[in-house]
KOLGU-4560 file (N, C-alpha, C; in nm, 3 decimals, padded with zeros to 5 digits):
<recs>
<n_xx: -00.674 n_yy: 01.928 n_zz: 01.304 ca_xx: -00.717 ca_yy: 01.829 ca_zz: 01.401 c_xx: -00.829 c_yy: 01.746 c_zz: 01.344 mol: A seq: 1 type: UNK>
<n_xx: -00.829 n_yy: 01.657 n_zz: 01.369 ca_xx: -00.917 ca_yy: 01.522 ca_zz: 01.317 c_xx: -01.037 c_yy: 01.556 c_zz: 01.395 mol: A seq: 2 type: UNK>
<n_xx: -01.180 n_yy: 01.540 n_zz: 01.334 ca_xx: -01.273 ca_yy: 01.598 ca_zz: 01.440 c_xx: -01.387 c_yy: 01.467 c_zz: 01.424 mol: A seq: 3 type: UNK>
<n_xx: -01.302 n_yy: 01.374 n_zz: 01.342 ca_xx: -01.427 ca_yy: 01.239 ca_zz: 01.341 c_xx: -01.501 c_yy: 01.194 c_zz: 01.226 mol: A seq: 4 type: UNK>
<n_xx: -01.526 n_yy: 01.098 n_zz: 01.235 ca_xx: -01.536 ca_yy: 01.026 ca_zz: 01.100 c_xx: -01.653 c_yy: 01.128 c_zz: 00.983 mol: A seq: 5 type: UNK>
<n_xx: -01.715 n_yy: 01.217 n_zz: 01.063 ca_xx: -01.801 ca_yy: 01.262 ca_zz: 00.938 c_xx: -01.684 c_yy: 01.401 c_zz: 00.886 mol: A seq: 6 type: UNK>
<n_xx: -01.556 n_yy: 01.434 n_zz: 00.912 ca_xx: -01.468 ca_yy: 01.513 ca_zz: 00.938 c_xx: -01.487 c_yy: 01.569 c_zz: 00.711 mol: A seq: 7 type: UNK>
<n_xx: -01.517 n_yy: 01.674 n_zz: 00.691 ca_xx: -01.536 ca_yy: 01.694 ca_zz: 00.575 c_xx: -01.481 c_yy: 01.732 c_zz: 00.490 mol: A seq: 8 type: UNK>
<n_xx: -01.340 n_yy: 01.744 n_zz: 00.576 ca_xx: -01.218 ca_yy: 01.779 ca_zz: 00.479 c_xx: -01.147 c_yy: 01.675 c_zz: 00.480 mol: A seq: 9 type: UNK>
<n_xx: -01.170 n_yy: 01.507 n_zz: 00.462 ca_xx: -01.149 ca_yy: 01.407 ca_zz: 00.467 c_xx: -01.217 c_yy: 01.331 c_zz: 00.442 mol: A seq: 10 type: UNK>
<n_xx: -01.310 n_yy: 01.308 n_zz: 00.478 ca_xx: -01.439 ca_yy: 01.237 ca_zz: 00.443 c_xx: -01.522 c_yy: 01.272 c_zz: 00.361 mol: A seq: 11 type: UNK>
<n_xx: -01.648 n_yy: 01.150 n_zz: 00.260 ca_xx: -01.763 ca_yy: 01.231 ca_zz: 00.220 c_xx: -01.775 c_yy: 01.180 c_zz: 00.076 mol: A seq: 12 type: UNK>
<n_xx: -01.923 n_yy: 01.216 n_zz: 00.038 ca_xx: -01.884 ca_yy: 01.208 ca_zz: -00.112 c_xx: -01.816 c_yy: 01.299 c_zz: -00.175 mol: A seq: 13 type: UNK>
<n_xx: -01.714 n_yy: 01.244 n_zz: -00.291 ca_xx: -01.604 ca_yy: 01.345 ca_zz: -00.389 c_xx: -01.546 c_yy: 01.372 c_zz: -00.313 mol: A seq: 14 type: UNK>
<n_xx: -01.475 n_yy: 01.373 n_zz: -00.175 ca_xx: -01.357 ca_yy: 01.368 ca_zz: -00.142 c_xx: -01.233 c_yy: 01.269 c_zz: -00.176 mol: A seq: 15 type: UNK>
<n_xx: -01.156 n_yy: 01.325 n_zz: -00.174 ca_xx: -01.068 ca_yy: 01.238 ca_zz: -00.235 c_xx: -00.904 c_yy: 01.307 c_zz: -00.189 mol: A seq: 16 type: UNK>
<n_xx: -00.771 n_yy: 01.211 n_zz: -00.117 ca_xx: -00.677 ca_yy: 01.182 ca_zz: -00.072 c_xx: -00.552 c_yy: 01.193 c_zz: -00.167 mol: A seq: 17 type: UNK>
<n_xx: -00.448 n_yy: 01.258 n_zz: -00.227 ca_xx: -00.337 ca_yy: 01.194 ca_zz: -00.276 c_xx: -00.262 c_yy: 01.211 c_zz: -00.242 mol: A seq: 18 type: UNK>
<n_xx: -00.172 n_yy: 01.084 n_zz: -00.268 ca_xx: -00.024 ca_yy: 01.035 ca_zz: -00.200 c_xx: 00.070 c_yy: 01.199 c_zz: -00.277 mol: A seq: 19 type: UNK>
<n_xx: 00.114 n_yy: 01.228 n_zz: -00.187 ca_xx: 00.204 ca_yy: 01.375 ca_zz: -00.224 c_xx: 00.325 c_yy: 01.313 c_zz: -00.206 mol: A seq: 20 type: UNK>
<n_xx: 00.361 n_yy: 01.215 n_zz: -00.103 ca_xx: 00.491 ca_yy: 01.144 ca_zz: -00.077 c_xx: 00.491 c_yy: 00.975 c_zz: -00.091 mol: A seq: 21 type: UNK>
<n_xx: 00.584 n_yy: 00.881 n_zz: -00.098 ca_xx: 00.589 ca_yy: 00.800 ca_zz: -00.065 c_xx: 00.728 c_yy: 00.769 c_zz: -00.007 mol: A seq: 22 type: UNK>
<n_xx: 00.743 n_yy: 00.712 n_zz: 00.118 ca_xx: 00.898 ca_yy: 00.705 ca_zz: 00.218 c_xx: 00.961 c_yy: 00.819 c_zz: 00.182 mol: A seq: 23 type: UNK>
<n_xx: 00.882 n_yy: 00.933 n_zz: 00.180 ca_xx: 00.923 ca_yy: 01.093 ca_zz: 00.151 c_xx: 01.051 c_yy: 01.140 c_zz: 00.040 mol: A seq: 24 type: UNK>
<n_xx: 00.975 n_yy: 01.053 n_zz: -00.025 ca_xx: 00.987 ca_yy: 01.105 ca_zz: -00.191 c_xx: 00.876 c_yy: 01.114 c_zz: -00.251 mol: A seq: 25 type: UNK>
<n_xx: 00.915 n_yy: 01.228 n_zz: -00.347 ca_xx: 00.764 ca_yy: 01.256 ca_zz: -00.481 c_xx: 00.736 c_yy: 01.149 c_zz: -00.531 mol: A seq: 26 type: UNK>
<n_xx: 00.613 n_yy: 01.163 n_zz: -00.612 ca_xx: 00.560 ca_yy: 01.041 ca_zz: -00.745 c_xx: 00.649 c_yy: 01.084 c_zz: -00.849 mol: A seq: 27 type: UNK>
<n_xx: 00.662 n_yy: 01.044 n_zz: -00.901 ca_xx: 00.650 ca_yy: 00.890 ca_zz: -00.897 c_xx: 00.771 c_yy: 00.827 c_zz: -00.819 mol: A seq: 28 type: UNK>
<n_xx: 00.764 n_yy: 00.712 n_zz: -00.790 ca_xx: 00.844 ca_yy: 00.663 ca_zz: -00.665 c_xx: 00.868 c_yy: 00.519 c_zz: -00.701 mol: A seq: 29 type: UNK>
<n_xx: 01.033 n_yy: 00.468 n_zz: -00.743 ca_xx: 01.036 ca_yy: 00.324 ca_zz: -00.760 c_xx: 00.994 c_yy: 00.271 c_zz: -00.656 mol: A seq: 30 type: UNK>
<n_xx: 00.961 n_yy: 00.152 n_zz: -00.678 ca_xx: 00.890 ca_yy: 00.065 ca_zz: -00.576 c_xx: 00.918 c_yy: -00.092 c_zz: -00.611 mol: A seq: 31 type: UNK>
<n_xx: 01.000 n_yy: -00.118 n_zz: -00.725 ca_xx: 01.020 ca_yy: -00.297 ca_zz: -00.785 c_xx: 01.115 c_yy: -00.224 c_zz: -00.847 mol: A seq: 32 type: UNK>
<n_xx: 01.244 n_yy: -00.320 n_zz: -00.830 ca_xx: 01.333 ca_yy: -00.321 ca_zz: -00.948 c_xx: 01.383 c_yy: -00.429 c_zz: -00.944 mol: A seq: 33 type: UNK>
<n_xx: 01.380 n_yy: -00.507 n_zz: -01.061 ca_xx: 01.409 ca_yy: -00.653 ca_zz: -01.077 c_xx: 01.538 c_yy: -00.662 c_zz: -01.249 mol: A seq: 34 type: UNK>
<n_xx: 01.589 n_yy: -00.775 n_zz: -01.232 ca_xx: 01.687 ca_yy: -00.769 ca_zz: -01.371 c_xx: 01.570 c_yy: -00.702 c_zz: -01.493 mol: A seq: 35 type: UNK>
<n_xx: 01.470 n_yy: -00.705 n_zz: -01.504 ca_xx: 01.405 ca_yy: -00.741 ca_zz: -01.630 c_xx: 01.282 c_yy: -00.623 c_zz: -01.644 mol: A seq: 36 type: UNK>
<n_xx: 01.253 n_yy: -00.604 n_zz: -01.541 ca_xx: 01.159 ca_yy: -00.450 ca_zz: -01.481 c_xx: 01.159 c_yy: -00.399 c_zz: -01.397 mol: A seq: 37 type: UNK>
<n_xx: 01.074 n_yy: -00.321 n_zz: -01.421 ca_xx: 01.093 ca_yy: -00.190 ca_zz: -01.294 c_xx: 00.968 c_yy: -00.113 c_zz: -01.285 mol: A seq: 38 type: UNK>
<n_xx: 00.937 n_yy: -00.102 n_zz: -01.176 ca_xx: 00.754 ca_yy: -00.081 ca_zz: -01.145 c_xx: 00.771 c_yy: 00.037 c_zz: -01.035 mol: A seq: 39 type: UNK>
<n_xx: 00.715 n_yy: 00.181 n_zz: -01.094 ca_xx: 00.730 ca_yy: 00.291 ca_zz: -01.016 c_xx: 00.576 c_yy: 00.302 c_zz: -00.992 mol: A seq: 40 type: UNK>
<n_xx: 00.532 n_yy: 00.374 n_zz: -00.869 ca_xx: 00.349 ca_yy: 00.437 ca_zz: -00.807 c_xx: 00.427 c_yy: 00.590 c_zz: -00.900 mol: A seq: 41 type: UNK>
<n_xx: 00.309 n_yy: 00.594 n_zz: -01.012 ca_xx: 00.285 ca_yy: 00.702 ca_zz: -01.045 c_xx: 00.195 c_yy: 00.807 c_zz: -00.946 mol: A seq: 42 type: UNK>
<n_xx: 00.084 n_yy: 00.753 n_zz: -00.910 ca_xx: -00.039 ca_yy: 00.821 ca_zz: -00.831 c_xx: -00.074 c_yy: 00.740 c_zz: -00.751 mol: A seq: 43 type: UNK>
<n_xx: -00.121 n_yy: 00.785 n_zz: -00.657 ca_xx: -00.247 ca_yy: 00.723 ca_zz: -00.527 c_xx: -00.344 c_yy: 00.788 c_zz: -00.489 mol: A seq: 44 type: UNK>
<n_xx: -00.475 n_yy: 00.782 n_zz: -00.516 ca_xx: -00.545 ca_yy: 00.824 ca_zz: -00.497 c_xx: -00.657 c_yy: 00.728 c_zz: -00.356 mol: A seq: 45 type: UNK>
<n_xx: -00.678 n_yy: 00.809 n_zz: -00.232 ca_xx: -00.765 ca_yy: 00.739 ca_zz: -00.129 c_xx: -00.881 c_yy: 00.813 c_zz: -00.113 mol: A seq: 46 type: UNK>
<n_xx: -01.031 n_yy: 00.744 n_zz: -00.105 ca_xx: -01.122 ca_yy: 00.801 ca_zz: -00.130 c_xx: -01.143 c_yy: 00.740 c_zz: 00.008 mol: A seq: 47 type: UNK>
<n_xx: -01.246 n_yy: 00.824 n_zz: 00.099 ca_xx: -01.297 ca_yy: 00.759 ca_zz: 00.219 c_xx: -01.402 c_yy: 00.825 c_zz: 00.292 mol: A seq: 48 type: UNK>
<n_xx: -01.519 n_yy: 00.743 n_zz: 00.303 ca_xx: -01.656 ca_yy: 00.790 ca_zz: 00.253 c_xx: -01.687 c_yy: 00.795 c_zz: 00.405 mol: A seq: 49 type: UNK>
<n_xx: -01.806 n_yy: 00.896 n_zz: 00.484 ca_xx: -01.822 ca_yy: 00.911 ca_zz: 00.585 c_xx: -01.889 c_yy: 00.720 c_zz: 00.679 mol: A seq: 50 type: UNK>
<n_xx: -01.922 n_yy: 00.645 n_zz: 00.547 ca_xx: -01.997 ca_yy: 00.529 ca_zz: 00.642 c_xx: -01.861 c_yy: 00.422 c_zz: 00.648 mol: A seq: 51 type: UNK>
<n_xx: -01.764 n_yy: 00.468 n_zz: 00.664 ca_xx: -01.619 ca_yy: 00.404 ca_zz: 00.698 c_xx: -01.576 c_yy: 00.284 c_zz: 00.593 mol: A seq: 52 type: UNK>
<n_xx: -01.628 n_yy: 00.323 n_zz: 00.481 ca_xx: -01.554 ca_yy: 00.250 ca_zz: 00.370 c_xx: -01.445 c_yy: 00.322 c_zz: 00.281 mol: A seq: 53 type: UNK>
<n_xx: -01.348 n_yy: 00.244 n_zz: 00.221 ca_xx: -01.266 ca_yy: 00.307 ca_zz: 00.169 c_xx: -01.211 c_yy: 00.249 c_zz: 00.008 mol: A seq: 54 type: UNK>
<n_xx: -01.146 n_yy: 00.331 n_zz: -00.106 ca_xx: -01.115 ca_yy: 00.247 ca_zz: -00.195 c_xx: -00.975 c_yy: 00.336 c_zz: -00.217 mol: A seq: 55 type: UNK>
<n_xx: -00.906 n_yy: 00.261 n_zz: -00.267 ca_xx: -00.788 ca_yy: 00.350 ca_zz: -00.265 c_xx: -00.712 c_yy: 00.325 c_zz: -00.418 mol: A seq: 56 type: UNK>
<n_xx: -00.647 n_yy: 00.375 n_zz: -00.508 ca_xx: -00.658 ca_yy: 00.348 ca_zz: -00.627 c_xx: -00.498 c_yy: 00.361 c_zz: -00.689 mol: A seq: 57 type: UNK>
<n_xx: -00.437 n_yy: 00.313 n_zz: -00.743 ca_xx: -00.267 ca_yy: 00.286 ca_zz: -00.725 c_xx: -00.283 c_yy: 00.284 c_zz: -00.889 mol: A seq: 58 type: UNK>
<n_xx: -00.216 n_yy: 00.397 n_zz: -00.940 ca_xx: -00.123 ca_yy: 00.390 ca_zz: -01.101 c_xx: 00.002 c_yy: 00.349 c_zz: -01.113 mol: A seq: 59 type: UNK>
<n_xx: 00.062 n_yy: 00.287 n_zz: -01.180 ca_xx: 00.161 ca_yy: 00.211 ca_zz: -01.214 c_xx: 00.253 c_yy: 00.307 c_zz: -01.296 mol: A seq: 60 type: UNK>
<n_xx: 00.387 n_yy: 00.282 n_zz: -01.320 ca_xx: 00.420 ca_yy: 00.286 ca_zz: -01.453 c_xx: 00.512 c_yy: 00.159 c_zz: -01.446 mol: A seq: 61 type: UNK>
<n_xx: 00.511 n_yy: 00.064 n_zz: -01.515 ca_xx: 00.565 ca_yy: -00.050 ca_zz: -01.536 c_xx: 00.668 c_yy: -00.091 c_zz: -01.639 mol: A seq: 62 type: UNK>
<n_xx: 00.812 n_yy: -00.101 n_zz: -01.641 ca_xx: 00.875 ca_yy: -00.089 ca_zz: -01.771 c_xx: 00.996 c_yy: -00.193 c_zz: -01.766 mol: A seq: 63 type: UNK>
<n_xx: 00.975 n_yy: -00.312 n_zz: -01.920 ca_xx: 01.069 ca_yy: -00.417 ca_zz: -01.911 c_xx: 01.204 c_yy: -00.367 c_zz: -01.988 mol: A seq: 64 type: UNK>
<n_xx: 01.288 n_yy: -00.456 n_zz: -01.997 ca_xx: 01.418 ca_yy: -00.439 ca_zz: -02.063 c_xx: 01.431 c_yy: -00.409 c_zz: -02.162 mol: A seq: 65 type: UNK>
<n_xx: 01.294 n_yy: -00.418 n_zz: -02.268 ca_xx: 01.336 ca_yy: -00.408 ca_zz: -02.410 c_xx: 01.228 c_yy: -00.273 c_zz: -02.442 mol: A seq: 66 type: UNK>
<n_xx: 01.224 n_yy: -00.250 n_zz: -02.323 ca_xx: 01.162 ca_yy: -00.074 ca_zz: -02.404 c_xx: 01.026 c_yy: -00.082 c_zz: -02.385 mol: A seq: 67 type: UNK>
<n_xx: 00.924 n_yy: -00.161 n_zz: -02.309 ca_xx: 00.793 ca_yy: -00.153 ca_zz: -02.329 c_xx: 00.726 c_yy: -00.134 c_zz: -02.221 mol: A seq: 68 type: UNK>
<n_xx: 00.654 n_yy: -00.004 n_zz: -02.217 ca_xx: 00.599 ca_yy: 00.078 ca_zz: -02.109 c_xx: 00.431 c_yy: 00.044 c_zz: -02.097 mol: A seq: 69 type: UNK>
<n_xx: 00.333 n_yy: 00.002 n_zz: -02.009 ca_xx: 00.263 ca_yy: 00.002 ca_zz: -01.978 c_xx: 00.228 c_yy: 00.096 c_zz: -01.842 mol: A seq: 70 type: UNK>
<n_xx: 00.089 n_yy: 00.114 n_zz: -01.787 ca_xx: 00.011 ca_yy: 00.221 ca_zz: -01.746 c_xx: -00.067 c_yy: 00.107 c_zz: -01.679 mol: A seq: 71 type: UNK>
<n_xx: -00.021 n_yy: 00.057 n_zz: -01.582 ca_xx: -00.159 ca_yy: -00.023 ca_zz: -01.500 c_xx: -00.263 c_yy: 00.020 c_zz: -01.375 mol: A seq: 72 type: UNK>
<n_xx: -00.331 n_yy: -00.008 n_zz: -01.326 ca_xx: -00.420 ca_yy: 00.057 ca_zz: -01.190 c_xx: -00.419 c_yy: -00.066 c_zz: -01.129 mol: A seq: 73 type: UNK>
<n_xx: -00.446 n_yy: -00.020 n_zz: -01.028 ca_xx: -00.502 ca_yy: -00.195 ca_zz: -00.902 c_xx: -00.568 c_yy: -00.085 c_zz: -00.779 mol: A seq: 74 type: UNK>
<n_xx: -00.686 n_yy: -00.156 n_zz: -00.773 ca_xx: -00.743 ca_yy: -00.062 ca_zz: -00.680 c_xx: -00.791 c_yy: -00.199 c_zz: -00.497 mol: A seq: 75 type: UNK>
<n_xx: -00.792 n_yy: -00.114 n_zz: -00.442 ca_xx: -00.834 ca_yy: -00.190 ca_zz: -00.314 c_xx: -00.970 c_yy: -00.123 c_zz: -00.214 mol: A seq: 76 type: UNK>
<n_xx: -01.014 n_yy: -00.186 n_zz: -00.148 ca_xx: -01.096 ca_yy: -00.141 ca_zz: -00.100 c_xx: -01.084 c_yy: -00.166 c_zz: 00.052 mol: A seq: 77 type: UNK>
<n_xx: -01.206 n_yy: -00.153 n_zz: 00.121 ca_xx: -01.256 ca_yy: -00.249 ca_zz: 00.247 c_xx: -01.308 c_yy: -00.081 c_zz: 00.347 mol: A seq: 78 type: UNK>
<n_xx: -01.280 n_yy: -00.092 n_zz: 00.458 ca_xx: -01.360 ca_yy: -00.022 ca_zz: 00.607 c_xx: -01.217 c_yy: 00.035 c_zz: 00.660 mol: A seq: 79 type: UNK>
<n_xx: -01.252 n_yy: 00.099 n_zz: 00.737 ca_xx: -01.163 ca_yy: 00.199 ca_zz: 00.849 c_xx: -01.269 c_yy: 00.280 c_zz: 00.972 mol: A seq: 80 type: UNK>
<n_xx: -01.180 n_yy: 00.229 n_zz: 01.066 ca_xx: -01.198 ca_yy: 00.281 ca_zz: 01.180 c_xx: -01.137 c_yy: 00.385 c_zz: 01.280 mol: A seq: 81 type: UNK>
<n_xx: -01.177 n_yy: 00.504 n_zz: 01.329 ca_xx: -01.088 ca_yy: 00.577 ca_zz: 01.401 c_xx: -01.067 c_yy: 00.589 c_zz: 01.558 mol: A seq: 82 type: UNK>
<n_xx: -01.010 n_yy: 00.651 n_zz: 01.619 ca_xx: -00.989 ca_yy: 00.662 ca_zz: 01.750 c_xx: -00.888 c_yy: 00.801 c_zz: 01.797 mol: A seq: 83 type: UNK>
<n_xx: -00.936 n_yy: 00.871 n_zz: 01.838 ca_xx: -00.848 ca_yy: 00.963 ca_zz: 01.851 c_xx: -00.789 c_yy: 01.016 c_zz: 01.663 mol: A seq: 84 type: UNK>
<n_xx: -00.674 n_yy: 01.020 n_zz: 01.668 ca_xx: -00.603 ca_yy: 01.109 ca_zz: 01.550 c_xx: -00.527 c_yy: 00.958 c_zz: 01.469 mol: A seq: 85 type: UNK>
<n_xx: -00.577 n_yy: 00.817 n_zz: 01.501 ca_xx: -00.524 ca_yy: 00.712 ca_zz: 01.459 c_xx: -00.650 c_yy: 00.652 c_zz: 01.401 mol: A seq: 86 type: UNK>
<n_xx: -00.594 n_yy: 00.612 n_zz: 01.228 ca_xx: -00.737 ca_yy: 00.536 ca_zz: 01.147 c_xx: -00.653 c_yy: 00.433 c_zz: 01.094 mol: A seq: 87 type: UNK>
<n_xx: -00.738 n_yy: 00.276 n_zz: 01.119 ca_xx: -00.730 ca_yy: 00.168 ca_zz: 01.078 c_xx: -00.802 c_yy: 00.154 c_zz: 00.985 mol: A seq: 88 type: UNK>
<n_xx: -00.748 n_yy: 00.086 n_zz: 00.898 ca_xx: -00.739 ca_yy: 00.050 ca_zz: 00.767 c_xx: -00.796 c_yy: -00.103 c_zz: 00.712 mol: A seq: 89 type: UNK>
<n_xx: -00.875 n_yy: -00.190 n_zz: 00.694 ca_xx: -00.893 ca_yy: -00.329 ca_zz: 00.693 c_xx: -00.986 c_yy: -00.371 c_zz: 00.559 mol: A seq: 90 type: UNK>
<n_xx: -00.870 n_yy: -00.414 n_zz: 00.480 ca_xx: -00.883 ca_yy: -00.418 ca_zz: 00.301 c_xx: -00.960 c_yy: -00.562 c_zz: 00.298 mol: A seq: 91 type: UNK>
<n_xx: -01.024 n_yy: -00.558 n_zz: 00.168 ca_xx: -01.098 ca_yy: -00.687 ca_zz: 00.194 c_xx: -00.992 c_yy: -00.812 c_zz: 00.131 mol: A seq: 92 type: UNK>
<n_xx: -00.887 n_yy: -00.770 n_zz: 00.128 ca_xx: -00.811 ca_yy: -00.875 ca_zz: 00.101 c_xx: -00.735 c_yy: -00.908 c_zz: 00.217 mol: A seq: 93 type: UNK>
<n_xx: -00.757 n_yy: -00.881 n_zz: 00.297 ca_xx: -00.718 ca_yy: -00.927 ca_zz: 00.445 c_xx: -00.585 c_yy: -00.823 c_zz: 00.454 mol: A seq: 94 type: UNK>
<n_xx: -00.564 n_yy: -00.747 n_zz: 00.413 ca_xx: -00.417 ca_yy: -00.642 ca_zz: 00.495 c_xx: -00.467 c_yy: -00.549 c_zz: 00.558 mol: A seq: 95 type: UNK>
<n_xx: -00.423 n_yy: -00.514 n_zz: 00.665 ca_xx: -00.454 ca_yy: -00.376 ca_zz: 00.716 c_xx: -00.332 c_yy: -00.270 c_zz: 00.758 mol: A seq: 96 type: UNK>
<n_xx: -00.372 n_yy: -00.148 n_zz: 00.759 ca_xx: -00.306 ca_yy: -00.079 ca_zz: 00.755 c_xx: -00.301 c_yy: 00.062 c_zz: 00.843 mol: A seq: 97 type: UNK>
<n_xx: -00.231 n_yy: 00.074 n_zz: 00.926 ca_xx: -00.257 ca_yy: 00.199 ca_zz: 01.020 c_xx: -00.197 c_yy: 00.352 c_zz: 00.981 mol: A seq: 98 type: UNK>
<n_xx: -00.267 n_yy: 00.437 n_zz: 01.016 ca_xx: -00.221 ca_yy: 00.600 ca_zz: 00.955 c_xx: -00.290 c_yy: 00.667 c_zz: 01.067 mol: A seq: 99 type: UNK>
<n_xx: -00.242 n_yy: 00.826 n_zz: 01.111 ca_xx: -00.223 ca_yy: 00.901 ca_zz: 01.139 c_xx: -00.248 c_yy: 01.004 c_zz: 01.068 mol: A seq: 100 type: UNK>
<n_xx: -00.387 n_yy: 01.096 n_zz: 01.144 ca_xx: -00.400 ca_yy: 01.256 ca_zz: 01.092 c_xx: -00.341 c_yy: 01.337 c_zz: 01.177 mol: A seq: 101 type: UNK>
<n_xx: -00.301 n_yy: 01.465 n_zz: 01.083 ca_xx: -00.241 ca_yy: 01.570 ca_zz: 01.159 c_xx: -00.153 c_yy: 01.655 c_zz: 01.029 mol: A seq: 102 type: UNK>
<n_xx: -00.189 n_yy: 01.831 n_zz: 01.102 ca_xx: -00.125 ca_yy: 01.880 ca_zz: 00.964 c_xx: -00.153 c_yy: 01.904 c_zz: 00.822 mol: A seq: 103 type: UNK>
<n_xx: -00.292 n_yy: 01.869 n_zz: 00.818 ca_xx: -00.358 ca_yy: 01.869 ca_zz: 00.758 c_xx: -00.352 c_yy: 01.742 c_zz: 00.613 mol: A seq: 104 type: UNK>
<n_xx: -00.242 n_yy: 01.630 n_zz: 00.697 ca_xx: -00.287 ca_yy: 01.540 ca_zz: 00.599 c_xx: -00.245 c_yy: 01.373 c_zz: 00.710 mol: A seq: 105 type: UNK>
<n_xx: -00.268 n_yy: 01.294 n_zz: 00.575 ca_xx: -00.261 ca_yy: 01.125 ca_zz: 00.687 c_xx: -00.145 c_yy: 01.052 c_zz: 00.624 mol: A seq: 106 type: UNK>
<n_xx: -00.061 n_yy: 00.975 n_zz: 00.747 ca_xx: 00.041 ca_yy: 00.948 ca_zz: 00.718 c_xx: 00.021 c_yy: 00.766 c_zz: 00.764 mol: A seq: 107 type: UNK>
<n_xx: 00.012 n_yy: 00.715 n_zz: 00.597 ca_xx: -00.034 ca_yy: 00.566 ca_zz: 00.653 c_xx: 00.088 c_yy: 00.483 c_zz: 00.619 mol: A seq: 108 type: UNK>
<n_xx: 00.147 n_yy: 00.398 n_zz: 00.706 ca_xx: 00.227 ca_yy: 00.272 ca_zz: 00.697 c_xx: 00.194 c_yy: 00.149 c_zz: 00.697 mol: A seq: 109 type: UNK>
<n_xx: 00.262 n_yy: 00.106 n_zz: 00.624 ca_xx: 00.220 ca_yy: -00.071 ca_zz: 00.609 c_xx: 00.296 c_yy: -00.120 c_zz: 00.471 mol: A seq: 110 type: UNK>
<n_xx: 00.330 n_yy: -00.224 n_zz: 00.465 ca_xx: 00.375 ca_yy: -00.309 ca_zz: 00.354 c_xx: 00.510 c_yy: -00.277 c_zz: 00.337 mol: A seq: 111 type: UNK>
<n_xx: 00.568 n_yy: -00.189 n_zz: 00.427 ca_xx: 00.711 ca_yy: -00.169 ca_zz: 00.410 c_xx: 00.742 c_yy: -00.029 c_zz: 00.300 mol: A seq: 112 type: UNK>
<n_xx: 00.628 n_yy: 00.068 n_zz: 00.285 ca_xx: 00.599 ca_yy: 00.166 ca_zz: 00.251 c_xx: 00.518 c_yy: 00.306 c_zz: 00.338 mol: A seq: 113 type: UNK>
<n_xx: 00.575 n_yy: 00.430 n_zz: 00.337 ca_xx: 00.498 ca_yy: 00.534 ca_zz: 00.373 c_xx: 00.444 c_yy: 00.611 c_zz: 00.299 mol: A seq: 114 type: UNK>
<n_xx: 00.340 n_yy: 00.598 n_zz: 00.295 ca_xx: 00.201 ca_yy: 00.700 ca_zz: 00.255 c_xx: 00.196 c_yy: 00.842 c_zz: 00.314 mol: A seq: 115 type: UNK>
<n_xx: 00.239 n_yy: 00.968 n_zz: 00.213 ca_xx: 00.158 ca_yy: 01.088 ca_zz: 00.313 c_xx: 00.077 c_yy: 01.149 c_zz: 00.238 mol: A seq: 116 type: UNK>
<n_xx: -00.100 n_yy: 01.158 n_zz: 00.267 ca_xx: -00.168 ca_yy: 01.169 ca_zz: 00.190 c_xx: -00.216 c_yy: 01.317 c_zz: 00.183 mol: A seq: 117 type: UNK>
<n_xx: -00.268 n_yy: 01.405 n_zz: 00.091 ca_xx: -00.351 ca_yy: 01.509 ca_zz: 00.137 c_xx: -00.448 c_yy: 01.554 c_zz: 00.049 mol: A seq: 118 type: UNK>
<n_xx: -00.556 n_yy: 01.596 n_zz: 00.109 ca_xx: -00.662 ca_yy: 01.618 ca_zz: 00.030 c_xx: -00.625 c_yy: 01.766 c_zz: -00.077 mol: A seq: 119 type: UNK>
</recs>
């Protein structure tokens, strides 16, 4: 049960979130497939600190037609807010994103992807 934002098996410094699923499949998980590449989430890592900021941190594996594999990151940030067992999400690039605790982990949707995270 979610017991609130200072919640310490979720929150805090060195806590830290990973994606165990995505649309309930393992990592790595295609996510782009185009004639020419193909871009799988190796890892996700969500960090989320008791003063309701958040950064969340996305590994790549990225691979074109002729054999050449790169390793990229893109990380995001911004605030979250809770209410009950429901935490909003609001990136400073203007997306937001809603998730659900319970079970001992958070299940966030948005972008046409599911997140199930656990510490």
């Amino acid at each position: 049960m979610w017991l609130g934002h200072n919640d310490a098996r979720y929150v805090g410094r060195g806590r830290r979130l990973r994606a165990r699923t995505i649309n309930g499949g393992t990592l790595p998980v295609r996510v782009l497939t185009q004639t020419n590449l193909t871009l799988d989430i190796a890892a996700e890592t969500l960090f989320m600190t008791s003063g309701g900021t958040f950064s969340d941190v996305t590994h790549y594996i990225r691979s074109d037609s002729v054999g050449t594999v790169d390793l990229p990151a893109d990380t995001l940030g911004g605030t979250w807010t809770v209410k009950g067992n429901v935490v909003s999400y609001s990136a400073t690039n203007g997306s937001t994103f809603v998730g659900t605790f319970g079970g001992g982990s958070i299940l966030i949707e948005g972008v046409g992807l599911s997140f199930r995270y656990i510490k």
